[in-house]
PyMOL CGO cylinders between C-alpha atoms (Angstrom):
from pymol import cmd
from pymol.cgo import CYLINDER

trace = [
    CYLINDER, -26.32, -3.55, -38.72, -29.19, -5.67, -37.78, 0.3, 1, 1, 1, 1, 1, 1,
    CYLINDER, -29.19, -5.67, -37.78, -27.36, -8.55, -36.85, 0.3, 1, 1, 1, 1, 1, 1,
    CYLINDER, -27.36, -8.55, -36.85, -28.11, -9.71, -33.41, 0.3, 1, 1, 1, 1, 1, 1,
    CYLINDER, -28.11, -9.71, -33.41, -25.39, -9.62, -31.07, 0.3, 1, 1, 1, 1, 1, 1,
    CYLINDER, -25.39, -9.62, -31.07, -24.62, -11.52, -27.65, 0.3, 1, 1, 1, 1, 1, 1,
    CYLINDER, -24.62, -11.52, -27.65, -24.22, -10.02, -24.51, 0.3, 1, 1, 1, 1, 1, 1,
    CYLINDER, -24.22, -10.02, -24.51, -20.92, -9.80, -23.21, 0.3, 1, 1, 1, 1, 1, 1,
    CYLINDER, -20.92, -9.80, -23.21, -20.52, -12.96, -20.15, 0.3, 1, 1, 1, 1, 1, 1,
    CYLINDER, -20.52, -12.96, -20.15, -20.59, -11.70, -16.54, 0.3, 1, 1, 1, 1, 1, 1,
    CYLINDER, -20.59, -11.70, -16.54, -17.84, -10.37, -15.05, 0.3, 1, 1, 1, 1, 1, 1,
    CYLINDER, -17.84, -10.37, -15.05, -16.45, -13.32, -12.71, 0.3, 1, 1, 1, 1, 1, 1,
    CYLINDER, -16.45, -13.32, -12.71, -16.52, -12.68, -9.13, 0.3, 1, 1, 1, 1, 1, 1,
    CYLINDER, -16.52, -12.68, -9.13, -13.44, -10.81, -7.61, 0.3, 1, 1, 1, 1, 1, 1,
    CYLINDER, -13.44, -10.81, -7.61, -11.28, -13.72, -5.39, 0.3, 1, 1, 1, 1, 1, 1,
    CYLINDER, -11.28, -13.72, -5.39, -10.30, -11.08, -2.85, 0.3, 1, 1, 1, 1, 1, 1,
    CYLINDER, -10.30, -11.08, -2.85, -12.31, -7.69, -1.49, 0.3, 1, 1, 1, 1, 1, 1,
    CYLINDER, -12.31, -7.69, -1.49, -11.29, -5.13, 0.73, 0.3, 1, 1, 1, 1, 1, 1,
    CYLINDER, -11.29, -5.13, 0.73, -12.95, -2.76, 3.50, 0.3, 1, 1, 1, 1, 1, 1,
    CYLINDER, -12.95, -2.76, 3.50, -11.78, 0.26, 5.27, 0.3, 1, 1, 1, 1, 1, 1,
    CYLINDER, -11.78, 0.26, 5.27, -10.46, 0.26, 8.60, 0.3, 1, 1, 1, 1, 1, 1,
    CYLINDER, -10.46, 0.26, 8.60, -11.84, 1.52, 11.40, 0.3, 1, 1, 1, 1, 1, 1,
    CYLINDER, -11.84, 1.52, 11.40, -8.93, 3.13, 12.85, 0.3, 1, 1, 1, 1, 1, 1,
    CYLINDER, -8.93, 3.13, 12.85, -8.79, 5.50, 9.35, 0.3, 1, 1, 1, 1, 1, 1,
    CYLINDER, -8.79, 5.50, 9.35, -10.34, 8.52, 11.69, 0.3, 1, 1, 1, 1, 1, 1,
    CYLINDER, -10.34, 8.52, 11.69, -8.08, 8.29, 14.57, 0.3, 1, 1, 1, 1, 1, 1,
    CYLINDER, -8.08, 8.29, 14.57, -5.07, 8.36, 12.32, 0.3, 1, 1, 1, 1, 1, 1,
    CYLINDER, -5.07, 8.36, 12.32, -6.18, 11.21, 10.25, 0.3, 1, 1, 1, 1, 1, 1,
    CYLINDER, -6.18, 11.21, 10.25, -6.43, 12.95, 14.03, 0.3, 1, 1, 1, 1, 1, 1,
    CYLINDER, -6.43, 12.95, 14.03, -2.71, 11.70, 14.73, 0.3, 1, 1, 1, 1, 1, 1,
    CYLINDER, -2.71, 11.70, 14.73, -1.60, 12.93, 11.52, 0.3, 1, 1, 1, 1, 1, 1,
    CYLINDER, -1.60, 12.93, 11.52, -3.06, 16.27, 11.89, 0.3, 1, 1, 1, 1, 1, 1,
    CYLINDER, -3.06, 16.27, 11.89, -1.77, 16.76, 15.51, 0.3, 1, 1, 1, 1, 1, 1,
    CYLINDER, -1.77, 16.76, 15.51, 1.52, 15.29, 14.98, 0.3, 1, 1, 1, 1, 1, 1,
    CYLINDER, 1.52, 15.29, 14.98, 1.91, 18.11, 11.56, 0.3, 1, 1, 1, 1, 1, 1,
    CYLINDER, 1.91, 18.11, 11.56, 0.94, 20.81, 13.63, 0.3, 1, 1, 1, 1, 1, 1,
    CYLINDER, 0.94, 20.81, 13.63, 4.16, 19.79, 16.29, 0.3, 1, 1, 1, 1, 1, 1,
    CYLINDER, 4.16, 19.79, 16.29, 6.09, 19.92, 13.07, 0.3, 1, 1, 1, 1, 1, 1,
    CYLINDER, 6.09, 19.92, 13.07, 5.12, 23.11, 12.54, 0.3, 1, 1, 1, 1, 1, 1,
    CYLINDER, 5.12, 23.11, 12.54, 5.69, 24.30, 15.93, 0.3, 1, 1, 1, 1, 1, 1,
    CYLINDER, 5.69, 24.30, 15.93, 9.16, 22.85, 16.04, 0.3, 1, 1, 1, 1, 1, 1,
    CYLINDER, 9.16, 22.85, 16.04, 9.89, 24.45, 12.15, 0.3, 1, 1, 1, 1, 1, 1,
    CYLINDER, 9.89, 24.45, 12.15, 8.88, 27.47, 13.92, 0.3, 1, 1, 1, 1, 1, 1,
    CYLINDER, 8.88, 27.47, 13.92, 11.14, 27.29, 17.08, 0.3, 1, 1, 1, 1, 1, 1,
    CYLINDER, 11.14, 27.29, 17.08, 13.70, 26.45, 14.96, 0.3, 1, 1, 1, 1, 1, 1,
    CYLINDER, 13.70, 26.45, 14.96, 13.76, 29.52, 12.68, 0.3, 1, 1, 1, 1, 1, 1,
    CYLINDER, 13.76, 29.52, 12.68, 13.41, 31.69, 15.78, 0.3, 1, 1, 1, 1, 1, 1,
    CYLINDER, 13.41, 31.69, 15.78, 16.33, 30.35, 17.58, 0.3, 1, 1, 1, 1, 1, 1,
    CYLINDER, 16.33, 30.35, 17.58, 18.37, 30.67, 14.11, 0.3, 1, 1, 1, 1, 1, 1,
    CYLINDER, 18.37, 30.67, 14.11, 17.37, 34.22, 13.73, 0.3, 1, 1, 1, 1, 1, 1,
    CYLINDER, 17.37, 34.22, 13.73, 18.44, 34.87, 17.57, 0.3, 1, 1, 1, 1, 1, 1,
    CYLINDER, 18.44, 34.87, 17.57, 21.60, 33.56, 18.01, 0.3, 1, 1, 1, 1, 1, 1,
    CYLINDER, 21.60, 33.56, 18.01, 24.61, 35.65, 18.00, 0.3, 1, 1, 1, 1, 1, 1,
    CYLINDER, 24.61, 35.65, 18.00, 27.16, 33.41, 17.40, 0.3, 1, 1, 1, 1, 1, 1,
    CYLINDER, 27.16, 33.41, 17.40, 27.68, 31.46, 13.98, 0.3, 1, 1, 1, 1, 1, 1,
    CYLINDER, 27.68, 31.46, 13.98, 27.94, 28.31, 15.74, 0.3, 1, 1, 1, 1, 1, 1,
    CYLINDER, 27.94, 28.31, 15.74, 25.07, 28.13, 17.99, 0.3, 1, 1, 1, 1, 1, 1,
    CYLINDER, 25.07, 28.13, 17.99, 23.80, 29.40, 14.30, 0.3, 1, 1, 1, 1, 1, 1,
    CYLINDER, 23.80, 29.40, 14.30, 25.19, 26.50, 12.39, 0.3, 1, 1, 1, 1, 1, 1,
    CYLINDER, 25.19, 26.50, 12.39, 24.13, 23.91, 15.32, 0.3, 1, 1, 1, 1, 1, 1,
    CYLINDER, 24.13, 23.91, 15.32, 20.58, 25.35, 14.77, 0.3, 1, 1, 1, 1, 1, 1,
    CYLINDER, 20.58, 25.35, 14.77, 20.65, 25.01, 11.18, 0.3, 1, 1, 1, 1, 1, 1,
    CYLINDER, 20.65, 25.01, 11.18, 21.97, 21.76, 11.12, 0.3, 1, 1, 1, 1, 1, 1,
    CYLINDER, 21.97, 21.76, 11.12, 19.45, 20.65, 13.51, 0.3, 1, 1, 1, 1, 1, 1,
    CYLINDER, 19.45, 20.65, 13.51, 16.61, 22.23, 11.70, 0.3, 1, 1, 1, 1, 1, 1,
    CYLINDER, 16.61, 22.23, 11.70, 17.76, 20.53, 8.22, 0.3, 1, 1, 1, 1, 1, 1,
    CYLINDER, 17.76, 20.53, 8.22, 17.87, 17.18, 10.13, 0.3, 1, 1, 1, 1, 1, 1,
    CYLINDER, 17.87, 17.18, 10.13, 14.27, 17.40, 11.57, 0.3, 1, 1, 1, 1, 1, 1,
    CYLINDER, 14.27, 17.40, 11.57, 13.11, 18.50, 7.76, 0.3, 1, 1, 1, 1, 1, 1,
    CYLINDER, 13.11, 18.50, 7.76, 14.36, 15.71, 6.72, 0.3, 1, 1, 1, 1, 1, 1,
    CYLINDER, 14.36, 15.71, 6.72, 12.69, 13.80, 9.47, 0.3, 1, 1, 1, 1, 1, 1,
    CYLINDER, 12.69, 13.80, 9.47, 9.63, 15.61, 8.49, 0.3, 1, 1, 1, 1, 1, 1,
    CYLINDER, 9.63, 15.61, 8.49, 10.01, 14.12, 5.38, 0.3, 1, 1, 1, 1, 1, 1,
    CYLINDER, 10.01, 14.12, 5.38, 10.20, 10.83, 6.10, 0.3, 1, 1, 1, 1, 1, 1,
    CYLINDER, 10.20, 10.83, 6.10, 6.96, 10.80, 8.37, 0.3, 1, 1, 1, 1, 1, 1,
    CYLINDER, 6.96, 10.80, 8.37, 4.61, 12.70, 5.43, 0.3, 1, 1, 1, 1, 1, 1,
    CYLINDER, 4.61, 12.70, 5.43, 5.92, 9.85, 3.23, 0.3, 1, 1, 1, 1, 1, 1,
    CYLINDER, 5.92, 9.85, 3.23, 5.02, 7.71, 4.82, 0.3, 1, 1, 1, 1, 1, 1,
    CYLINDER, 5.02, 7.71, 4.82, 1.74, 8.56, 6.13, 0.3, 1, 1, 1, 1, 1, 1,
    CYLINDER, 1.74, 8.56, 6.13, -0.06, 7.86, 2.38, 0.3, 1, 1, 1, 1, 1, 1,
    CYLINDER, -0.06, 7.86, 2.38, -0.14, 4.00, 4.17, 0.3, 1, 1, 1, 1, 1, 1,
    CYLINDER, -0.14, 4.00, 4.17, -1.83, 5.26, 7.16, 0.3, 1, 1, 1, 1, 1, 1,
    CYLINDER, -1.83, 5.26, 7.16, -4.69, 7.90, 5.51, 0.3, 1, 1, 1, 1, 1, 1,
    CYLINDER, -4.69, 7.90, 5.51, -6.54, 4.91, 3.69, 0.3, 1, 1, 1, 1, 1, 1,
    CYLINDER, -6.54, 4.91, 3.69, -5.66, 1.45, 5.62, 0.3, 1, 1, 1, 1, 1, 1,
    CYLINDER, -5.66, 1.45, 5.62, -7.25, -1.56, 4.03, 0.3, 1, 1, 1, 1, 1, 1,
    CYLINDER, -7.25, -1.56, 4.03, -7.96, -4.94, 5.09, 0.3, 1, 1, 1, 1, 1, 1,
    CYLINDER, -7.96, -4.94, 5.09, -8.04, -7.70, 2.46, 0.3, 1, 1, 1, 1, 1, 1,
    CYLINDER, -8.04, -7.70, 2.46, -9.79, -10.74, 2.33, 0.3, 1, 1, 1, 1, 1, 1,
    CYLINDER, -9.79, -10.74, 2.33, -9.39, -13.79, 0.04, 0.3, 1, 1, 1, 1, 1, 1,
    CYLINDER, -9.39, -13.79, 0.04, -12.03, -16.35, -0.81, 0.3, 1, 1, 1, 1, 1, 1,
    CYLINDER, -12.03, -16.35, -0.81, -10.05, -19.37, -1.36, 0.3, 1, 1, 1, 1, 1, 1,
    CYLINDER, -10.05, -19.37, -1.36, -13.33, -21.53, -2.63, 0.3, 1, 1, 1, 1, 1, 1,
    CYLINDER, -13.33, -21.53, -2.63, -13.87, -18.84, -5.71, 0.3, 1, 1, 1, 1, 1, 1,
    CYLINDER, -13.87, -18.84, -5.71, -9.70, -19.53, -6.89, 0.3, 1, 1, 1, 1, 1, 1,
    CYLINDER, -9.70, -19.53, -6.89, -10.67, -22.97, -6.74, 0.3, 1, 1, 1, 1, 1, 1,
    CYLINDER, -10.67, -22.97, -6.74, -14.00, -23.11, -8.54, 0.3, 1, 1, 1, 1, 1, 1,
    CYLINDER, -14.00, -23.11, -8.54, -11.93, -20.73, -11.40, 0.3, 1, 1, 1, 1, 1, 1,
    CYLINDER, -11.93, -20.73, -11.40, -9.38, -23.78, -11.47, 0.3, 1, 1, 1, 1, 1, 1,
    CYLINDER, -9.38, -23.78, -11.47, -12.16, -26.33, -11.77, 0.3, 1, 1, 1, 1, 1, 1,
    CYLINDER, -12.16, -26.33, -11.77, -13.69, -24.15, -14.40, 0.3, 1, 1, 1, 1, 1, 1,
    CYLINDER, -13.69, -24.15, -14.40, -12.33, -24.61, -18.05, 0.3, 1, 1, 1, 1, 1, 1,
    CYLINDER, -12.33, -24.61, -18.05, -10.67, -21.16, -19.34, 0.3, 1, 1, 1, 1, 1, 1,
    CYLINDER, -10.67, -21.16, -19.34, -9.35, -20.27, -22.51, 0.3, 1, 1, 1, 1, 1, 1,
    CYLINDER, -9.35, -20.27, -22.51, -6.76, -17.86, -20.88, 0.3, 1, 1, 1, 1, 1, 1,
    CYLINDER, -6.76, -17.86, -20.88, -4.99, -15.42, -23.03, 0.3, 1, 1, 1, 1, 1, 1,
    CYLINDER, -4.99, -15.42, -23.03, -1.64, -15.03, -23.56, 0.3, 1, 1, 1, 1, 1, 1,
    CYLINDER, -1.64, -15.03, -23.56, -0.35, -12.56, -20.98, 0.3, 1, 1, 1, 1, 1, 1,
    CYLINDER, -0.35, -12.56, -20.98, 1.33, -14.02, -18.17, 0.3, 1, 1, 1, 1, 1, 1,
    CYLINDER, 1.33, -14.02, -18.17, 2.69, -12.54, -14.81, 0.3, 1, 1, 1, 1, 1, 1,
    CYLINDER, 2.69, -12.54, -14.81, 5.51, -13.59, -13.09, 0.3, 1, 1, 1, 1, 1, 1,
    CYLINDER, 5.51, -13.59, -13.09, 5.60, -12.80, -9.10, 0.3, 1, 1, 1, 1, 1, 1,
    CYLINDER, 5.60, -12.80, -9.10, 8.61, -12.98, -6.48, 0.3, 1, 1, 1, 1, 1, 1,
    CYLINDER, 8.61, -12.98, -6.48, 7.74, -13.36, -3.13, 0.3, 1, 1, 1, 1, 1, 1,
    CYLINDER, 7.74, -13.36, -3.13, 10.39, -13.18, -0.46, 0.3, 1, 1, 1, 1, 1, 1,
    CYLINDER, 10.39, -13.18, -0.46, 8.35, -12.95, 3.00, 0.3, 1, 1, 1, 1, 1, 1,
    CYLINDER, 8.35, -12.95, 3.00, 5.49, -15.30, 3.50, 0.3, 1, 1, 1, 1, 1, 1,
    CYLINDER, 5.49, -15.30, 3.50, 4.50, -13.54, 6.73, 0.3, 1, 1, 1, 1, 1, 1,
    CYLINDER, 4.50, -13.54, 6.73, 4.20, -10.48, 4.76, 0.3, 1, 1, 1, 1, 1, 1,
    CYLINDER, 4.20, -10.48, 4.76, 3.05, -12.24, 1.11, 0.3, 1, 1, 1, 1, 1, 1,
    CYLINDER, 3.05, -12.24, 1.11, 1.42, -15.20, 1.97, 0.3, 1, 1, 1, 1, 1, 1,
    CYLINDER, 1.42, -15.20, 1.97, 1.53, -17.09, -1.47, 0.3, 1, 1, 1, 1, 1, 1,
    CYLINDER, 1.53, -17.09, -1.47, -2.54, -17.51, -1.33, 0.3, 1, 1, 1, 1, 1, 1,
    CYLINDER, -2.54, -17.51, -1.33, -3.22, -13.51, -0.81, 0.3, 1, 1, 1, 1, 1, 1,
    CYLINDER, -3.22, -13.51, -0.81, -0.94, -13.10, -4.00, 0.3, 1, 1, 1, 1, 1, 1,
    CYLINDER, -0.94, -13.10, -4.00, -2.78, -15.16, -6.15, 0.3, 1, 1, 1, 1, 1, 1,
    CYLINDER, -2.78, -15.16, -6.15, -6.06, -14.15, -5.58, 0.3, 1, 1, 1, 1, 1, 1,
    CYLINDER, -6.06, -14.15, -5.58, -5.15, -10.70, -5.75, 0.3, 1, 1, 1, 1, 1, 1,
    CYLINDER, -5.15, -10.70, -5.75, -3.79, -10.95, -8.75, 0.3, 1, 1, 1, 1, 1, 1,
    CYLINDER, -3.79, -10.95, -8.75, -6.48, -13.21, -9.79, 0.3, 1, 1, 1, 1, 1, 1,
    CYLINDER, -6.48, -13.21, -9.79, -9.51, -10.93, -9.37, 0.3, 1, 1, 1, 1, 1, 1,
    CYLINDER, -9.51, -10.93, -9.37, -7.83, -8.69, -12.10, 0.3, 1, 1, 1, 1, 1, 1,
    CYLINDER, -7.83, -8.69, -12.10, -8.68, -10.87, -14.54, 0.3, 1, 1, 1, 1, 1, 1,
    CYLINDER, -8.68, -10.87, -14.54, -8.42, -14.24, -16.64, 0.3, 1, 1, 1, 1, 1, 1,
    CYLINDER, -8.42, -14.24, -16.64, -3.93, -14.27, -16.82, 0.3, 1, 1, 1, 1, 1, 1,
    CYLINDER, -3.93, -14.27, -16.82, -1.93, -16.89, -16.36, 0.3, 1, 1, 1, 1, 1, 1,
    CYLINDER, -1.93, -16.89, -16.36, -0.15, -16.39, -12.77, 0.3, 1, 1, 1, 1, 1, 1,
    CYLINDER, -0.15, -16.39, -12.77, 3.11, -18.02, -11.77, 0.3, 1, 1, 1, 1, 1, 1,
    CYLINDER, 3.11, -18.02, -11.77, 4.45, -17.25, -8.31, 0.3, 1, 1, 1, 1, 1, 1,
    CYLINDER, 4.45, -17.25, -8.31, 7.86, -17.75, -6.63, 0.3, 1, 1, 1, 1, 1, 1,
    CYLINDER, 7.86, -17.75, -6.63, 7.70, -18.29, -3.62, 0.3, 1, 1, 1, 1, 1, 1,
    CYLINDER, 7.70, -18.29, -3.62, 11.44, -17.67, -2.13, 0.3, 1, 1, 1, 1, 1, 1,
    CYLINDER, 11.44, -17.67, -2.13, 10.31, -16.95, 1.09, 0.3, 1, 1, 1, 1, 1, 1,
    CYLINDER, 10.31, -16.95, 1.09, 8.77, -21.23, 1.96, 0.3, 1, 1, 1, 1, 1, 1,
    CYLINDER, 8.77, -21.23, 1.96, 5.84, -20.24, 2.41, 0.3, 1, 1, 1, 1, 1, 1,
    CYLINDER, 5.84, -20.24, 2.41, 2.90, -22.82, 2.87, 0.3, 1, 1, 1, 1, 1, 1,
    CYLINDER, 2.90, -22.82, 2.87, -0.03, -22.62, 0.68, 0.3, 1, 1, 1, 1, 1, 1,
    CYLINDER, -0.03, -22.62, 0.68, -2.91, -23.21, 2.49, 0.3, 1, 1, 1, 1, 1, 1,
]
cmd.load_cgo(trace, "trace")
């Protein structure tokens, strides 16, 4: 119990941060504008359902109201990419200093496919990863991507 104990070593620093966007407000206003159209439209629809005489201007109406729901859909699933946009940035001279560094890595290893390097440039990978933690990283780079 009296033993002294060391302090845990400092966290190393992260190889790649991130920052809001600027544009985060503006699409929040979009979002909100473009739901209440939905709404609108929801709303015409089930009028023009209720309305109609005939079963197939009835069934056209349906049909067209289960189409935009399913549009609807789509567009709320995908605006969780659009509420909270973030920029990354990698620090290329931090991956490097870790490599020059000697590490006693554990045994847990992750294995990456990349396809696109437009989209997954092979650097932004690895220093993403990276700033999780000390693991051992290989990437596959399908895509040719340069590593710069």
């Amino acid at each position: 119990m009296g033993g002294s104990t060391t302090p845990p070593p400092p966290p190393s620093p992260p190889h790649s941060s991130y920052s809001s966007h600027f544009i985060t407000a503006f699409n929040r206003l979009f979002a909100a504008v473009y739901a209440a159209a939905i709404l609108a439209l929801f709303y015409h629809h089930i009028l023009s359902i209720l309305r109609n005489s005939s079963i197939s201007s009835s069934l056209i109406s349906l049909a067209l109201l289960v189409a935009d729901f399913i549009l609807a859909f789509m567009w709320v699933a995908g605006q969780s990419f659009r509420m909270i946009p973030v920029r990354r940035r990698e620090f290329p001279e931090k991956l490097k200093r870790l490599a020059e560094e000697d590490f006693d890595f554990p045994a847990v290893d992750v294995f990456i496919c990349t396809t696109d390097p437009d989209k997954e440039p092979p650097m932004s990978v690895v220093n993403s990863v990276l700033s999780v933690g000390k693991i051992s990283v290989y990437i596959s780079d399908d895509g040719g991507g340069e590593v710069r």
